[in-house]
N, C-alpha and C positions, 0 to 999 in steps of 0.2 A: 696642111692639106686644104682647109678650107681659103686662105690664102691666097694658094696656086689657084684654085678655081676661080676666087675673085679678079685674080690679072688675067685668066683666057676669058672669060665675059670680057671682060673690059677691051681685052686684044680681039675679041669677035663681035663686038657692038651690044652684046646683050647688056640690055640694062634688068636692075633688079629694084623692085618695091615692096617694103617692108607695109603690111596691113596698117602702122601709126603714120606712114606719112601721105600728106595732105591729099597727094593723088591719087592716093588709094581708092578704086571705087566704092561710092559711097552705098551705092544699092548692094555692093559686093561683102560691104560691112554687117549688113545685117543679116544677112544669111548664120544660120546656126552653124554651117560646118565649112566657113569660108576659111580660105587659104592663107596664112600667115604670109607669105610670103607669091610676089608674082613678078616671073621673067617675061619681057618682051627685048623686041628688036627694030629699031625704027620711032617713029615720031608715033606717039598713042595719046589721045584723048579718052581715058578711062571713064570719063564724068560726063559727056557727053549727055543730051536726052536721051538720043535715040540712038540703038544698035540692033544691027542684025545678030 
């Protein structure tokens, strides 16, 4: 199962970010009840200064 999920992401452009790698956002890491895990779609600058 988990598997098939990772080839339709792949086959629908969603990319996925595990909290340990580097892009992970960094202000996103310290939060107490931040998200292991974060889907996007498209080109993301996570680390960024500034966001809306």
């Amino acid at each position: 199962k988990a598997e098939e999920m990772l080839i339709q992401h792949d086959k629908e452009g969603i990319e996925i970010l595990f909290y340990k790698h580097a892009s992970f956002p960094k202000r996103l890491v310290q939060c107490e009840d931040a998200p292991i895990i974060l889907y996007y779609k498209g080109t993301a600058n996570l680390n960024a200064q500034k966001k809306l």
